[in-house]
N, C-alpha and C positions, 0 to 999 in steps of 0.2 A: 509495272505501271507506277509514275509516280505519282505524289501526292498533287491535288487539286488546288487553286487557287482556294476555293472553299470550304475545302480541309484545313488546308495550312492555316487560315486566316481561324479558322475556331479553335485549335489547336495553340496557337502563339497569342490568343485573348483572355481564355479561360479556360477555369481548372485548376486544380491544385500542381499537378501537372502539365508540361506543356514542350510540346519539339519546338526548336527552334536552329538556325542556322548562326556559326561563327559570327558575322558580323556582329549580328543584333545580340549575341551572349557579351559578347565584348564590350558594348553599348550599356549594358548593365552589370558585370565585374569589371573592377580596372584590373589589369595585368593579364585578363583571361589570354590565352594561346589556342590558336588550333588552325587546321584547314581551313582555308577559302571554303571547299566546297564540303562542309563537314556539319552535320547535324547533330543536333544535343538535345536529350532528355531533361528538362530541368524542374524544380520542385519550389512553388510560391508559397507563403503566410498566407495566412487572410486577409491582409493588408496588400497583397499583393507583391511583396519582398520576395526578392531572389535568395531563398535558402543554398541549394545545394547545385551544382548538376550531378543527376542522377549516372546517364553514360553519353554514349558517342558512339557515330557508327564510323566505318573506314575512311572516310573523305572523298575516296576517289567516286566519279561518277560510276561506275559499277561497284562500289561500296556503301552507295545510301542506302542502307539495307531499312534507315528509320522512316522513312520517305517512300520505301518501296514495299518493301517485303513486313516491316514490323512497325507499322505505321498506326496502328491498333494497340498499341503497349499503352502509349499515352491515355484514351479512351478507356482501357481496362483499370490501372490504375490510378483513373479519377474516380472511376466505378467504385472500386475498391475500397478508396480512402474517404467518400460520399458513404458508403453504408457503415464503416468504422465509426464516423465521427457521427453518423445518428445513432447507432448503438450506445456509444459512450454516451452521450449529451440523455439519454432515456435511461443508462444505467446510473446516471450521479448521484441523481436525488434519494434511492437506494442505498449507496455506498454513504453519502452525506448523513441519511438518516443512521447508518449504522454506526456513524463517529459519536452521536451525541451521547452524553453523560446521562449513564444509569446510578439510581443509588436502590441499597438496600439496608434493613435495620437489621441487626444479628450480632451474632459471633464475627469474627477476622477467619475469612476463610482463607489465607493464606495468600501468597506473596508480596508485593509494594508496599510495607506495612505504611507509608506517608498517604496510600488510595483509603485509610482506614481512621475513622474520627473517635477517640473514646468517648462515652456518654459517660460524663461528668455524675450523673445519677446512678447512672448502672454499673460503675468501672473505681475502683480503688485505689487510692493515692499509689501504690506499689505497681498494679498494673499499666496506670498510666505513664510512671517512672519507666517499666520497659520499654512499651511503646515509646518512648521520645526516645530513648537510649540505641532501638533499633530502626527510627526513622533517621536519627545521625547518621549511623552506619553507611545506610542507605545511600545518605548523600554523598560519604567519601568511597562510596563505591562496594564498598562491604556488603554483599546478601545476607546481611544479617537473617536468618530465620527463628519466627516465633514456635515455641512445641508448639508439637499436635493438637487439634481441637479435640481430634479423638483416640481412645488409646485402649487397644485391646485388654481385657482382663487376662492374666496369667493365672487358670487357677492349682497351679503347681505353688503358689506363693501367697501372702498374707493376703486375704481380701481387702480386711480393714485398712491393711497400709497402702491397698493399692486405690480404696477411694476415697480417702482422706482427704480433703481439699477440693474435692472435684465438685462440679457446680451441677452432673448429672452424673449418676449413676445406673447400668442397664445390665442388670444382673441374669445371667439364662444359667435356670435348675433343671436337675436332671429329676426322676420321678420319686428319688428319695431323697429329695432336696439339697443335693450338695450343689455348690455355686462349678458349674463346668464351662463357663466361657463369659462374654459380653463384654462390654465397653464403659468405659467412661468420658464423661465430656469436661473440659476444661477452657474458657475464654482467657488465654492467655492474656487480651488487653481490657475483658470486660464485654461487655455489649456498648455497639456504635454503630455508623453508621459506613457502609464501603461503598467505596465509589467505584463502580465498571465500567471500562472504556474497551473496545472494543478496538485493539494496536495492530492488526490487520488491515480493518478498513482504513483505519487514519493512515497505516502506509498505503495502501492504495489510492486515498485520496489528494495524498502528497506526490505519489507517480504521476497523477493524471493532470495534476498542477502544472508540474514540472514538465511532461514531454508537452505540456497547451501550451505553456509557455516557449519553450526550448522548439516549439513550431510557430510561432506567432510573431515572435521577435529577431528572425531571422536568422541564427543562431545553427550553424552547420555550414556557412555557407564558404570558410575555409575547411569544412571537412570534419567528421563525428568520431 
């Protein structure tokens, strides 16, 4: 059975999707080709711009299979791409909220050391000379990495030498007091202030930019 004045006529007006016949593809690509009697799956912007054609059924009149037998594709596929584009549009503000700039005050807990600000009060002329020495790096590409903040005690070795300098010390005795393990702490640049961004969302947010766009501006409609 084929499609319906009715059909066709809701079908080639709206939706993101939409069947239509050669002529009228033609009428909106230049160079398009195909059967007279050949129908097309084709895929609009919000603007109404012809992106892509999706496919094409046989041509021949016992070949409309898009018109006859799968004349419901279109339908589904608006379906489809209507409950996407409300998920997305209800997921952004989430993803959005997750790009925004955190900061905290402390120690540099490691890596981008440029995401990390020395506190001028809290940070010595020496440590802040690191810091800039390995936010350079940074920049020419070098993962410069700052030591540890924390550093197991070795109690096979000098204690005193090993927390010398250190800005905390976390000494664990055994019951007759010998030093058998713990940690010391060291701010390689001082205390500051680090700045967390959250480089997931921000790709994400940048995907969903890009395919809004890359659907919007008509953009596939030589092909992805």
């Amino acid at each position: 059975m084929g499609m319906s004045t009715k059909d066709y006529e809701a079908q080639t007006k709206v939706g993101r999707f939409r069947i239509l016949e050669t002529a009228d593809v033609a009428l909106l690509m230049d160079g398009f080709e195909g059967d007279d009697c050949q129908w097309h799956i084709l895929e609009f912007d919000d603007d109404d711009n012809l992106i892509r054609v999706v496919g094409s059924d046989g041509g021949e009149p016992e070949d409309q299979s898009l018109v006859r037998d799968w004349q419901w594709v279109a339908k589904e596929l608006n379906r489809v791409a209507d409950e996407a584009r409300a998920l997305l549009a209800r997921a952004r503000p989430y993803v959005e909220h997750c790009t925004e700039e955190d900061q905290t005050y402390g120690n540099f807990h490691g890596g981008d050391p440029r995401q990390f600000s020395p506190d001028p009060e809290c940070s010595t002329e020496e440590e802040r000379a690191l810091h800039k020495v390995h936010c350079e790096a940074w920049d020419r590409g070098e993962q410069a990495k700052a030591p540890p903040l924390h550093t197991p005690i070795d109690p096979t070795r000098s204690i005193a030498g090993q927390i010398k300098g250190a800005d905390v010390a976390v000494l664990e005795r055994n019951a007759a007091g010998d030093v058998i393990g713990g940690y010391t702490t060291k701010a390689s640049y001082g205390l500051g202030v680090n700045v967390w961004r959250d480089e997931e969302a921000i790709a994400l947010l940048a995907e969903m930019d890009r395919v809004g766009a890359r659907r919007s501006n008509g953009e596939g409609i030589d092909g992805e």
